[in-house]
C-alpha positions in Angstrom: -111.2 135.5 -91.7 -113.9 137.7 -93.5 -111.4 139.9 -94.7 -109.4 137.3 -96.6 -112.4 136.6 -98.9 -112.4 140.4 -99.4 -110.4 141.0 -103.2 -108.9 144.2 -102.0 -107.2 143.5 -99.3 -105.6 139.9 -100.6 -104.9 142.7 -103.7 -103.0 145.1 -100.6 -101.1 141.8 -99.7 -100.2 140.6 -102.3 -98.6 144.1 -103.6 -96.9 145.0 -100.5 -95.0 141.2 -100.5 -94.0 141.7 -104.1 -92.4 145.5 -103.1 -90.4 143.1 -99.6 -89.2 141.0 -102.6 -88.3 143.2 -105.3 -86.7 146.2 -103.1 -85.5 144.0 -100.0 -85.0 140.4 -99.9 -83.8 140.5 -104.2 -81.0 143.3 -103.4 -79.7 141.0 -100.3 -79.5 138.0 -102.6 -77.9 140.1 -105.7 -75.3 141.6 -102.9 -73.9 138.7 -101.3 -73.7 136.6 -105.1 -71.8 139.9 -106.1 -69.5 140.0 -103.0 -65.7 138.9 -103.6 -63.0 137.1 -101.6 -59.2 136.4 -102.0 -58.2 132.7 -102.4 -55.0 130.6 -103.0 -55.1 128.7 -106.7 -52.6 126.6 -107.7 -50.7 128.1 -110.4 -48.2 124.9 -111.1 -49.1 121.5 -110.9 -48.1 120.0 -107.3 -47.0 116.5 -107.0 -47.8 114.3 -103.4 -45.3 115.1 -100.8 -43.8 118.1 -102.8 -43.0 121.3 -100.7 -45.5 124.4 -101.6 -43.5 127.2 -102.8 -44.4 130.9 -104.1 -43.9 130.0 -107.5 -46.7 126.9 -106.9 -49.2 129.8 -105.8 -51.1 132.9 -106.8 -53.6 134.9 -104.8 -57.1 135.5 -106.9 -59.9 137.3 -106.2 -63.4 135.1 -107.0 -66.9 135.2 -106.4 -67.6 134.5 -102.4 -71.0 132.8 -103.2 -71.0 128.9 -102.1 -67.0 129.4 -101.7 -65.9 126.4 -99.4 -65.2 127.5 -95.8 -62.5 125.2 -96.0 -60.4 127.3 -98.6 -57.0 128.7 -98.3 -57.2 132.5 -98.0 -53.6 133.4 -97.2 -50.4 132.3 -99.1 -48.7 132.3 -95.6 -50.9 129.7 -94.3 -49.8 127.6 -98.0 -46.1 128.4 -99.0 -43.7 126.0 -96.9 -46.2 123.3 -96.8 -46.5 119.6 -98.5 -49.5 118.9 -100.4 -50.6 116.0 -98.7 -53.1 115.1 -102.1 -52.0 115.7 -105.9 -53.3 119.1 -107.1 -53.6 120.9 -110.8 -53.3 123.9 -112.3 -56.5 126.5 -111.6 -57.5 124.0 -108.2 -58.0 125.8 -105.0 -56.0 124.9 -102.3 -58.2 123.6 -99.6 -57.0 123.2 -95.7 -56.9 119.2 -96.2 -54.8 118.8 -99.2 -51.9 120.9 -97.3 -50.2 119.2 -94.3 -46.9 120.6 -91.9 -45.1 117.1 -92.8 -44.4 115.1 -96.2 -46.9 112.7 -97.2 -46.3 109.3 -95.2 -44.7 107.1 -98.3 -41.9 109.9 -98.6 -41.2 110.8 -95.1 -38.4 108.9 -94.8 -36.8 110.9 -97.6 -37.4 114.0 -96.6 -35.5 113.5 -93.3 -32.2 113.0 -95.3 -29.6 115.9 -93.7 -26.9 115.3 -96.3 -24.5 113.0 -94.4 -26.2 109.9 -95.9 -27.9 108.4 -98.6 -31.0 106.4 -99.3 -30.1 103.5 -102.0 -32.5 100.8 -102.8 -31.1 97.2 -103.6 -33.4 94.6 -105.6 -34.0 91.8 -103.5 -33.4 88.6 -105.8 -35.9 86.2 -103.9 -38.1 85.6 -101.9 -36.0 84.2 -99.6 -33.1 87.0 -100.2 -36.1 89.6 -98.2 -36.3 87.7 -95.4 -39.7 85.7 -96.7 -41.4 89.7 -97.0 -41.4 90.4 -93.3 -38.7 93.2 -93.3 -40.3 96.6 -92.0 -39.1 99.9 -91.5 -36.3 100.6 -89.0 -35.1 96.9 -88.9 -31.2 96.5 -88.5 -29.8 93.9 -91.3 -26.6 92.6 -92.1 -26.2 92.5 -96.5 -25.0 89.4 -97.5 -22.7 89.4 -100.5 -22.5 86.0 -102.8 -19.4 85.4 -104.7 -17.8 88.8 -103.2 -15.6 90.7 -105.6 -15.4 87.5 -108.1 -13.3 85.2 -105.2 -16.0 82.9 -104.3 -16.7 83.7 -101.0 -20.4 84.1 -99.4 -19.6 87.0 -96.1 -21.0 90.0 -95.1 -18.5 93.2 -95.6 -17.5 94.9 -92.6 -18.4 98.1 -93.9 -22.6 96.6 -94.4 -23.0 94.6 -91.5 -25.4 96.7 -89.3 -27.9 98.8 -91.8 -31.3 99.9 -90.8 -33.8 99.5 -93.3 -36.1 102.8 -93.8 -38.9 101.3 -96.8 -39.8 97.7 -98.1 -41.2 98.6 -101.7 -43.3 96.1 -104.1 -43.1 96.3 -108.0 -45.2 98.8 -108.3 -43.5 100.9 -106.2 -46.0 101.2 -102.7 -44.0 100.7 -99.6 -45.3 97.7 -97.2 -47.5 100.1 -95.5 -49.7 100.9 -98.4 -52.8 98.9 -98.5 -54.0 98.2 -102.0 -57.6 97.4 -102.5 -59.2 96.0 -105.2 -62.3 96.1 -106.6 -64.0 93.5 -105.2 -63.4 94.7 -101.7 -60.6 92.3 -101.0 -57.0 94.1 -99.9 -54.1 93.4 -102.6 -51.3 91.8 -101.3 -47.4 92.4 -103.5 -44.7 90.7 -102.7 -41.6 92.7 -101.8 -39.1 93.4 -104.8 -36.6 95.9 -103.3 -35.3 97.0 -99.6 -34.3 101.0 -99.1 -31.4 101.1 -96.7 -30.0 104.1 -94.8 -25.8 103.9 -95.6 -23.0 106.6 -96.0 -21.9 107.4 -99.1 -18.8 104.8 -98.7 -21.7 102.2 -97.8 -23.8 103.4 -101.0 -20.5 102.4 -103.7 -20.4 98.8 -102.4 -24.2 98.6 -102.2 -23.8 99.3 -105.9 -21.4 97.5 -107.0 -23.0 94.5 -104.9 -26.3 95.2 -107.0 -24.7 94.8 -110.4 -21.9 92.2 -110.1 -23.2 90.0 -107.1 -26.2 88.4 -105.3 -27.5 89.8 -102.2 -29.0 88.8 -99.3 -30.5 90.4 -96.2 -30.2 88.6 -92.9 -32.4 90.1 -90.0 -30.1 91.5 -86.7 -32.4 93.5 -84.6 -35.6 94.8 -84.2 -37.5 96.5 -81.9 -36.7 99.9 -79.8 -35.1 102.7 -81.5 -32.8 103.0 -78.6 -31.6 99.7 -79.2 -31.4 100.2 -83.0 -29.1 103.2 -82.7 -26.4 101.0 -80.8 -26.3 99.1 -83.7 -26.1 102.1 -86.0 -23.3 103.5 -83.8 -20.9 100.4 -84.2 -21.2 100.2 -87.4 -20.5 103.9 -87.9 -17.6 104.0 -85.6 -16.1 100.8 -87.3 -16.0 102.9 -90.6 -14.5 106.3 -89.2 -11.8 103.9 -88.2 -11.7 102.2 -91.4 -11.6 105.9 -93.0 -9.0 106.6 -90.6 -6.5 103.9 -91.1 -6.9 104.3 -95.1 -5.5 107.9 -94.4 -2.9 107.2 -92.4 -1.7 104.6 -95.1 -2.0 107.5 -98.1 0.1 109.6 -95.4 3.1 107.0 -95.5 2.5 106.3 -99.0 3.3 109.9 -100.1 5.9 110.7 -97.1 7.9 107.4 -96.8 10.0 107.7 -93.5 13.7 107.5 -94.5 15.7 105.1 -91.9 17.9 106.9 -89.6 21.6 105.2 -88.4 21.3 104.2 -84.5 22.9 106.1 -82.1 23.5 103.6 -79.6 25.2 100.1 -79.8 22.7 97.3 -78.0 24.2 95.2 -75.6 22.8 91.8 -76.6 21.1 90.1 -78.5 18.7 88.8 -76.0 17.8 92.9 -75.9 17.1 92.7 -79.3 14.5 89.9 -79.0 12.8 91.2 -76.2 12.3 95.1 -77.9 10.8 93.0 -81.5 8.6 90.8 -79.2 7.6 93.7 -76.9 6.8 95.4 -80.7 5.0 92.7 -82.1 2.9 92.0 -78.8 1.5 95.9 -79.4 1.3 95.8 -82.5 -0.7 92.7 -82.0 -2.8 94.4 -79.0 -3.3 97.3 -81.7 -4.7 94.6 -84.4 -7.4 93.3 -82.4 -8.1 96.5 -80.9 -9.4 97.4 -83.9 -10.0 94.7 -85.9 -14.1 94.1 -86.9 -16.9 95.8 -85.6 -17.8 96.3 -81.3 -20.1 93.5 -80.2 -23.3 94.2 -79.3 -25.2 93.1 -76.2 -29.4 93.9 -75.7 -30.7 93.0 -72.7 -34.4 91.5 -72.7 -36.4 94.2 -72.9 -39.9 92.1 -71.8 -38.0 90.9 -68.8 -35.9 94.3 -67.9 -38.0 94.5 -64.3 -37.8 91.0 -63.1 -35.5 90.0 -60.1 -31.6 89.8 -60.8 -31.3 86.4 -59.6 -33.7 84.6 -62.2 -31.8 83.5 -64.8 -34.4 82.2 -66.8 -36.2 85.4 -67.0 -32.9 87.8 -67.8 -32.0 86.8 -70.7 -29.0 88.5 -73.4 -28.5 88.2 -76.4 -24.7 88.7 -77.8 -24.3 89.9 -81.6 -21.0 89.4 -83.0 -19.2 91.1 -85.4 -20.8 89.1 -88.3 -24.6 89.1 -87.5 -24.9 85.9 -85.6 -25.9 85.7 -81.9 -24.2 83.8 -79.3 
């Protein structure tokens, strides 16, 4: 180690690592802080759950040094997207603040197609929710206080299977928002308003239930979706026949049938009775035929592989017309 103690040569070293550094290791360094890349910025401000359009977007060209790996290069990989966070003007779009699906709190109204509608209703106690334990996906029946002024408490034919898509709090998180404070403990809000799935038909007396009435929610069904659909279907087959029969009535409204003279003499009278009882016994069959909503019978789904013969383990459960069971 002689040669270390010798000034010329530390002099040598020291010049020739000064030349790596100014014309070698500096130039790599200025290079890759001068190199550029293309990135998505967001040119509008984007809302939670909102759908990423071209207008939303614009493709800039920025420094590459200490760029996020993370960052959205192509608009293709953006547009057509849901910002699953909120973003500002001038933010990049990073992969984790873009998702294929709507945020989680608006799912459910994303999935409308058109052919229904989404329609909250205030629930006026605590009791009116069911005590808070109403979820998504429930079936309820809507109880109407006082209907249309006549003071009568039923449920309408037209609301008495609706499935319940959110259960939303004052301050307007669904039930499946957790809420914590600062402390560390989880916030818990008591439910002020039920979103329910109805037709537009459905939606009116919703409405008008909401401003001139009280309303209350009795639980029908929950669990499978199979199961809830049945439900669903009834209900919707009880109003296309409702729509039906309100169409045949305009029909004989506007083209009254003008009586025509008989053409043949009847015997007896006895004839005469029997045809107007034979009428009113089909017209009666016709009545009941479709006269309220089909019952509903779920079989017990815990017990669906148990042996035929036990009757304490096969157990159904019959749901009328008017939300009770059997």
């Amino acid at each position: 180690m002689k040669f270390l103690k010798n000034r010329t040569v530390l002099g040598v070293v020291c010049i020739a690592l000064a030349l790596i550094i100014c014309f070698a290791i500096t130039p790599l360094f200025n290079a890759s802080k001068s190199s550029t890349m293309k990135i998505i910025r967001i040119k509008n401000d984007v809302k939670i759950g909102q759908e990423i359009t071209s207008k939303d977007i614009e493709v800039v060209e920025v420094g590459a040094y200490n760029m996020p790996s993370e960052v959205m290069q192509k608009s293709e990989d953006v547009v057509g997207k849901y910002a699953a966070a909120e973003m500002i003007k001038g933010e990049y779009v990073l992969a984790a603040k873009v998702s294929d699906t709507p945020a989680s709190e608006n799912a459910y109204l994303y999935n409308l197609t058109g052919e229904k509608r989404a329609i909250s209703i205030t629930i006026p106690s605590f009791a009116g929710g069911l005590s808070g334990k109403l979820i998504s996906g429930d079936i309820v029946s809507v109880i109407a206080v006082d209907y249309k002024e006549k003071g009568e408490t039923l449920v309408p034919e037209e609301l008495q299977y609706v499935e319940v898509i959110a259960v939303t709090d004052s301050k307007g998180n669904d039930d499946e928002t957790v809420i914590v404070k600062p402390d560390g403990e989880e916030e818990t809000e008591l439910p002020e308003t039920v979103t329910l799935l109805v037709t537009p038909e459905q939606a009116n007396i919703l409405a008008e239930l909401e401003a001139e009435g009280e309303i209350h929610v009795a639980l029908v069904y929950r669990g499978t979706t199979e199961n809830a659909q049945k439900f669903i279907s009834a209900q919707e087959k009880y109003l296309t026949e409702l729509a039906a029969g309100k169409e045949n009535e305009k029909e004989n409204i506007s083209n009254p049938e003008v009586p025509q003279k008989p053409t043949a003499q009847v015997s007896s009278e006895s004839e005469i009775t029997e045809d107007q009882d034979t009428e009113k016994d089909s017209g009666e069959s016709i009545h009941e035929s479709n006269s309220g909503i089909d019952k509903i019978i779920i079989g017990s789904e815990d017990n669906s592989e148990n042996n035929s013969d036990d009757n304490s383990d096969n157990t159904e459960t019959e749901v009328t017309s008017n939300g009770e069971s059997v």
